[in-house]
C-alpha positions, 0 to 999 in steps of 0.5 A: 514411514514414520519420517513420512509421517512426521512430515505430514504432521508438520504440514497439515496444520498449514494446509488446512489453515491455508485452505480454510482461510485464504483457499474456500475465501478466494475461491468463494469470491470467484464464483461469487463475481461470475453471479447476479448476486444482490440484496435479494440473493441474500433472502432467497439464496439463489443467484444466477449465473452471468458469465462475465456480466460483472467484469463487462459491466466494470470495464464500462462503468465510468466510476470504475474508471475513475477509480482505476485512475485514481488507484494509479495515481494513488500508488505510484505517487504513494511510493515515490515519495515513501521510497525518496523519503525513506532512502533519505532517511536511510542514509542520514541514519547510516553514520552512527550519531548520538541517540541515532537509535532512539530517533531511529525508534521514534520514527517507526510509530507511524508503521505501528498505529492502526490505519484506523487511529492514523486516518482518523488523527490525519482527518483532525489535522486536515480538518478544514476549520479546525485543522492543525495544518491549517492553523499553521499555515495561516499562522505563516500567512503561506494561504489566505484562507484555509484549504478544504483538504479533503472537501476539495476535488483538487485536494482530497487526494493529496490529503488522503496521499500525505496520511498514506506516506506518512504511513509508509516511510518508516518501512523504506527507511528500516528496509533500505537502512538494513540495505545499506548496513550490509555494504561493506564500509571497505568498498567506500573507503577504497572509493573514498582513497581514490578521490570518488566523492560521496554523490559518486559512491552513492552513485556507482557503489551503494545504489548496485549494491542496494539494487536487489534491497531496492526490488524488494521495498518497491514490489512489497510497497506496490503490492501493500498500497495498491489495497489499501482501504482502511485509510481512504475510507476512514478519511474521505470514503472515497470522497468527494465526487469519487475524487479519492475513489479507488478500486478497493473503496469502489468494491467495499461500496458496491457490496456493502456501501448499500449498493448491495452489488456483491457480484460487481464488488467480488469482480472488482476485488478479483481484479485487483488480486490478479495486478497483486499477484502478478507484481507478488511473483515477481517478487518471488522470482527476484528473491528466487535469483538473489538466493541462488 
């Protein structure tokens, strides 16, 4: 009894924490997206149920799309070039050289700013007047005259993409390099004796036995990028004409970007949890493997 008890002691404090803050929330959002809840719901506390009003009304409304769109291309592009750059790192860092460590440090400070103070830096820098990227491209004549990164449709998203990479390498790089630490350095000798070059032992050595390390940096990246906010909204706002318009972006407008839609925007984020949490189980079910 008394061992019983102890147990439940020790889980009672994270069941009710869990319940409190992510269970009523997630719950509360829920029913909130099946409401006609607006500006007016707010002052007379009455919201009438719509069924699936607001995910019907998403599907066809065409900024929804193009933030789906944009969701997409933002993610996958965001974890290709996080990822390559981040193995690269990995790699270069994994033979031992003088002040590898302290270098290794200093490029972890993009993984430590707020996104606040990251977006707002890279905003100053692609500033189109007095931006530093631009000054040193027009110092190297590479353009002929300054690029409006994020007043452009055709460069918002590459702008907003450089300050999410940015952002992101230093997590593939400590992910992958810790990988790579856990490769015995046998297995390349033997392969090296044996006349395999280095592409051939990246190849057929490091890269299966980085597979599962692999799994987790992407699943983890994909499911941290998809929600990002916080750097698109302090650098463009999803701007311009909903060129860096994502799906986390659109629902913060629709319910607080003075749409005062809060059913459309609840319904928009509770689609986004539903691709998040497929890709978390997955997740789950790839660690469940590698620790049996």
């Amino acid at each position: 009894m008394s061992k019983t008890l102890t147990r439940v002691g020790f889980l009672l404090p994270v069941v009710v924490y869990l319940a409190v803050f992510f269970l009523y929330p997630l719950i509360g959002n829920l029913v909130l997206s099946f409401q006609d809840f607006g500006i007016q719901s707010v002052y007379s506390g009455q919201a009438p149920f719509n069924g699936l009003d607001n995910y019907v009304h998403l599907v066809h409304d065409p900024v929804f799309g193009t933030a789906a769109v944009n969701t997409v291309v933002f993610v996958v592009a965001s974890l290709f070039f996080q990822f390559t750059i981040g193995l690269a790192l990995a790699v270069f860092f994994n033979r031992a050289f003088p002040l590898s460590g302290l270098v290794r440090t200093l490029l972890l400070i993009p993984w430590l700013l707020p996104l606040v103070v990251t977006g707002t830096v890279f905003r100053w820098i692609l500033d189109t007047s007095n931006g530093v990227l631009n000054h040193v491209l027009l110092a190297l004549h590479l353009v002929g005259e300054p690029v409006p990164w994020l007043n452009s449709v055709q460069t918002a998203m590459i702008g907003v993409l450089l300050c999410n990479v940015w952002i992101g390498i230093p997590f593939n790089m400590v992910i992958l390099y810790g990988g790579l630490q856990s490769i015995p350095a046998d297995v390349h000798e033997a392969a090296a004796l044996d006349g395999a070059s280095g592409l051939k032992r990246f190849r057929h050595i490091t890269a299966p036995l980085l597979r599962p390390v692999v799994a987790v940096v992407l699943t983890l990246g994909l499911i941290y990028t998809i929600k990002v906010f916080d750097v698109i909204w302090v650098m463009t706002k999803g701007g311009p004409a909903n060129a860096t318009q994502t799906v986390t972006t659109y629902g913060y407008q629709l319910s607080f970007g003075g749409l005062s839609q809060f059913g459309l925007g609840a319904a928009a984020s509770n689609m986004l949890i539903v691709v998040a949490l497929v890709f978390a189980v997955f997740y789950l079910r790839s660690t469940r493997k590698e620790v049996a």
